[in-house]
C-alpha positions, 0 to 999 in steps of 0.5 A: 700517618699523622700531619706531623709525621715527617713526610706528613702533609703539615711539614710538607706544606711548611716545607713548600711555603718556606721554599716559595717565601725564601725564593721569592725573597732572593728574587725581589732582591735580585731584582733591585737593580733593574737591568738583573730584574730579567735574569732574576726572574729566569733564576726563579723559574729555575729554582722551582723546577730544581725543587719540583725534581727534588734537586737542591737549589742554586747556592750563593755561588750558583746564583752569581754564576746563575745571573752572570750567564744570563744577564745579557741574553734574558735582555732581548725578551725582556725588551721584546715584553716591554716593546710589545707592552709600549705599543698596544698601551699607545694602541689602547689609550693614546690619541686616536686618529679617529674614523676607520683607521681609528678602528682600526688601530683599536682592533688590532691593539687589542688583539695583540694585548690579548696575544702578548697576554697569553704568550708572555707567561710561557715564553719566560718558561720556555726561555729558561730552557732553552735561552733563545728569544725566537724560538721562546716566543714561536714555542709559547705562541703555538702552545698558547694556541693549541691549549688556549685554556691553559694559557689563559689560566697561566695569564689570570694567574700573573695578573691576579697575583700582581693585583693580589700581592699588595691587598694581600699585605696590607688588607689581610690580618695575620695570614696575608703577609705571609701569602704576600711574601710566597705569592711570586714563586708560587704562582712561578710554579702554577705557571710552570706546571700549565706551560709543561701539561700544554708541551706534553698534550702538544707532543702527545698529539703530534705522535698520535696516529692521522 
């Protein structure tokens, strides 16, 4: 087999790269007006899971009704990550009332940074499935503490693509841009590979024999 075969490794890499950069493009322009900006994210995460089955992806029409449905309910979550976000940056770096209190307050900003560091990556996975805010965060948050790795890995991934977009566009000749452009989806699937592997150890240690 040669890698321009159809089924050969160059087509099929180009095939994943195009896919990536066409979603990820859809979900920057989706997510232009703000308030869609949650629902658009939950449409990514569905088109990755659509093309990892090898279904077709959501068209124009599926993609209005896509984000019709789930506007208002992706809104809880979306506040839950920025609450959540609000506090522990207070916690971190406004002013400190010094003393034990002080640090404690410290402590525990840290603590629930890091929880909501893990938790906020699966929880976005698990709510496209299953569109309900509680139970997204219990989900994510027992996964993330029966497979601290992987949610780990799931977090440095998030916050390495952010950090790497940019640099990726500007700093790097020829091939940046291009991996700039199918940075989101791509790192949509990494994360929804490593939030699916902790759901199927989870459920394979629940069933093996005490």
């Amino acid at each position: 087999m040669t890698p321009f075969a159809p089924d050969g490794a160059l087509l099929r890499g180009w095939s994943r790269w195009w896919f990536w950069a066409w979603t990820s493009c859809c979900w920057l322009l989706l997510s232009l007006p703000v308030l869609t900006a949650p629902a658009a994210g939950l449409w990514l995460i569905a088109q990755q899971r659509r093309y990892a089955r090898g279904e077709a992806a959501l068209g124009p029409g599926e993609t209005l009704r896509f984000l019709g449905r789930r506007l208002l309910p992706s809104l809880p979550l979306a506040g839950c990550h920025l609450g959540i976000a609000a506090l522990v940056l207070v916690g971190l770096l406004g002013p400190s009332p010094g003393g034990a209190y002080g640090g404690l307050v410290l402590t525990t900003s840290v603590v629930a940074g890091v929880t909501w560091l893990l938790v906020a990556p699966w929880s976005v996975v698990i709510f496209e499935r299953t569109g309900r805010t509680a139970e997204a965060l219990r989900t994510a948050y027992l996964l993330a503490l029966s497979r601290i790795e992987l949610a780990l890995t799931a977090s440095v991934a998030v916050i390495a693509a952010a950090a790497a977009g940019p640099f990726l566009a500007t700093g790097v000749p020829y091939l940046g841009l291009p991996a700039a452009i199918a940075l989101p989806a791509a790192t949509a699937s990494f994360v929804i590979v490593l939030c699916d592997r902790a759901a199927a150890v989870r459920v394979l240690l629940r069933k093996a024999p005490r």
